[in-house]
N, C-alpha and C positions, 0 to 999 in steps of 0.2 A: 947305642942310640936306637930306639925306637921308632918307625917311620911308617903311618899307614899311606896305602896307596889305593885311592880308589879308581878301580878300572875293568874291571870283570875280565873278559876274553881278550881284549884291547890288546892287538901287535905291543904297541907303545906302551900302553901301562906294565904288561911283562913282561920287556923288557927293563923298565925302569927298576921293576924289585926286584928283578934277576943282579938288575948292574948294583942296586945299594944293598943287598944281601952280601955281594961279593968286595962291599967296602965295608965285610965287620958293622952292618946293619942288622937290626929286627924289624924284619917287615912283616907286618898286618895285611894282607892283601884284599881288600874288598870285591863284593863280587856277588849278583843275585845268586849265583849257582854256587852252594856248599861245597866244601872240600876240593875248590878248582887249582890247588895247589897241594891237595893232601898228599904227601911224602915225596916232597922236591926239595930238593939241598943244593944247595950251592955253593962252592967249598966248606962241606963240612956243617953250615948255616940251612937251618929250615925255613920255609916261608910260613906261616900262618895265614889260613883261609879264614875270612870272616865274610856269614851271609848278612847282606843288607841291600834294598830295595828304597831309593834314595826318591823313590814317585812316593812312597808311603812315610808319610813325614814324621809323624807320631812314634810307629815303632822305631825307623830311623835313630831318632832321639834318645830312646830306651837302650837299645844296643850299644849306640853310641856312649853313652853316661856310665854303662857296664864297660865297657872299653876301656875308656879315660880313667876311669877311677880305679882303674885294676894295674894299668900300666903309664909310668911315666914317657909320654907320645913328644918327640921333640919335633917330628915335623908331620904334615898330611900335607898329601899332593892328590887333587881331583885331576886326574887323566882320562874320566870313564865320559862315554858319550850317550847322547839317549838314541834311545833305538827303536821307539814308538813311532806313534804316525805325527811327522811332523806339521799336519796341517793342526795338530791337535795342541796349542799353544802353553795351556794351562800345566799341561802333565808335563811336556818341555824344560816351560820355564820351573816349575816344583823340583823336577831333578836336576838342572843344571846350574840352577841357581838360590833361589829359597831353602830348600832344604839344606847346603854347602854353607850357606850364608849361617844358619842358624845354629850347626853343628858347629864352626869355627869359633862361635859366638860362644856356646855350652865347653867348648875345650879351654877355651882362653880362662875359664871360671876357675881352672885348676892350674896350680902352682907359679903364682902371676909371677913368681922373680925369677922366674926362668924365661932365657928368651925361646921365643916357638917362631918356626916356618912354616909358611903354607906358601903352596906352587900349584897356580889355576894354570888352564890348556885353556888357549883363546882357539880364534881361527882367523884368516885372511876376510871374512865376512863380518869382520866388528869392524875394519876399516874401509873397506868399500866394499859398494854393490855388488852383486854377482846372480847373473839371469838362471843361473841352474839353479838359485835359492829362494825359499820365500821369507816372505818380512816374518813372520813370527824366529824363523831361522837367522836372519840379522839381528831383532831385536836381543835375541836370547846371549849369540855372542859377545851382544857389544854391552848387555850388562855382565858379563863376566868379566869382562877388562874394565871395569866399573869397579866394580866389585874388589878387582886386585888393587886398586890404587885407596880402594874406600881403606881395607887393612891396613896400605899402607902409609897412611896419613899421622900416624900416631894417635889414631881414639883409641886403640887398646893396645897399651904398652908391653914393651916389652914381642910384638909380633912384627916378623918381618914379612911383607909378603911382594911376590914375584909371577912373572907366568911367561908360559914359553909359548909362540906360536907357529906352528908347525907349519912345511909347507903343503900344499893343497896337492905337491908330488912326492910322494915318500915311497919307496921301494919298498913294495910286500910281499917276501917270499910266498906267500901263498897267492899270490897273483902269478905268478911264473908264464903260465898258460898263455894271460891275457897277453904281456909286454910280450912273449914268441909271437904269436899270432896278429898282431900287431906292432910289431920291429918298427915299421916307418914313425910313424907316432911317435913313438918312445924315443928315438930317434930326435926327431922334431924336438921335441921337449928337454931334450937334456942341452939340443946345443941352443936353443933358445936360454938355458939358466946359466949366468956368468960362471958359476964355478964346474959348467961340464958335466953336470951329474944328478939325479935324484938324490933328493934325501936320503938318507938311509934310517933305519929305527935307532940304530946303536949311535948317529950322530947327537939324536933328541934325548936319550938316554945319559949321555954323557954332562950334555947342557944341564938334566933336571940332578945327575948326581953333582955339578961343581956348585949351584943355586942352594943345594937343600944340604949340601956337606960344606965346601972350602971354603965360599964367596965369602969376603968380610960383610956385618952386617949394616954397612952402609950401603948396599946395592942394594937397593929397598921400593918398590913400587913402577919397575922395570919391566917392560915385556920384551923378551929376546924374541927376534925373527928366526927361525932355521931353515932357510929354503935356498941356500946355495946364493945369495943374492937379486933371487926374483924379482924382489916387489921394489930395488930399489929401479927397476925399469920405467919408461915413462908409459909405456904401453898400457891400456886399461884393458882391465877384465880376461886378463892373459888366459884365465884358465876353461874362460869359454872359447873362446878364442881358438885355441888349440884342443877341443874337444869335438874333432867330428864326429865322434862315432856315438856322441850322445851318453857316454856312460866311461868311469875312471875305475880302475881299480880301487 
């Protein structure tokens, strides 16, 4: 099975092709930086780097068509987040949305009797407000859960599509530092989440491998929650809330 994953640097997204490499996957790993996986195995299984810049639409395409047409792809999962200046809308919505949208569109062109998956990464900010973001930030999410249920409508057969949304707490080992140095907080936060705990990477990891490998293909236009139970709280805006210090890992 063939499975691109776009996500560059992203905790989340490597792990995702680290966990589907290690379920007898070929993963494609997208990524602006070249070679960010050159000579990583995982049991045995290579990952393939592929450079691609998802703000530059046209070449996108090109690579992408060189992709597709070289290798039979059964599923693409967009993990990758943008990293520009978010006041800046346009280059936002172009990578998180438009470009995903049109590339899904040019893969579905190739070998329609095969069924394909795709798995979008929403956020907590396509269903409510949140004072640390701004509206271009809102809008952009809440057309990506658009977007996953437009796939999964049946206008292009044979595609299922899904999407996972993470919680706004996920345990980053390379935050270590912060969550020491600030214990209370972290604290705060875990016994406020009903199941006692942060996210972890390997939990969302696990969700995106049963979605894109085991699920039957009647789970179809689904967004799973992963945040230990957070949001089924009635408390709004939890995650300002619990943000004194002005900044999250």
């Amino acid at each position: 099975m063939n499975i691109v994953v776009f996500g560059g640097r992203s905790p989340i997204a490597t792990a995702i092709s680290q966990k589907l490499t290690a379920s007898d996957s070929h993963v494609f790993h997208i990524s602006r930086s070249e070679n960010l996986f050159e000579g990583v195995e995982v049991d045995g299984l290579k990952i393939s780097s592929v450079k691609m810049d998802l703000e530059d639409e046209s070449e996108s395409l090109r690579i992408w068509k060189d992709l597709v047409n070289k290798n039979q792809i059964n599923s693409v999962v967009f993990a990758h987040r943008f990293r520009g200046d978010l006041d800046n809308f346009s280059e936002m919505f172009q990578c998180d949305v438009v470009t995903p949208f049109k590339l899904v569109q040019e893969w579905c062109k190739t070998e329609k009797s095969q069924e394909k998956r795709v798995l979008f990464f929403t956020s907590p900010a396509s269903k409510q407000i949140l004072r640390s973001q701004n509206f271009q930030y809102h809008a952009t999410k809440s057309a990506i859960s658009t977007m996953c249920k437009y796939f999964a409508s049946g206008r292009i057969e044979g595609l299922i599509s899904n999407a996972i949304c993470p919680s706004s707490y996920v345990y980053k080992t390379r935050a270590a530092d912060f969550y020491e140095k600030n214990i209370s907080y972290f604290k705060k936060v875990s016994q406020t989440i009903p199941s006692g705990r942060y996210t972890q990477i390997e939990d969302i990891a696990i969700t995106a491998e049963f979605l894109l490998i085991h699920a039957p293909s009647t789970i179809n236009g689904l967004e799973i929650t992963v945040d230990g139970g957070l949001s089924t709280l009635e408390q709004s805006n939890l995650i300002d809330r619990f943000n004194p210090l002005g900044e999250r890992p």
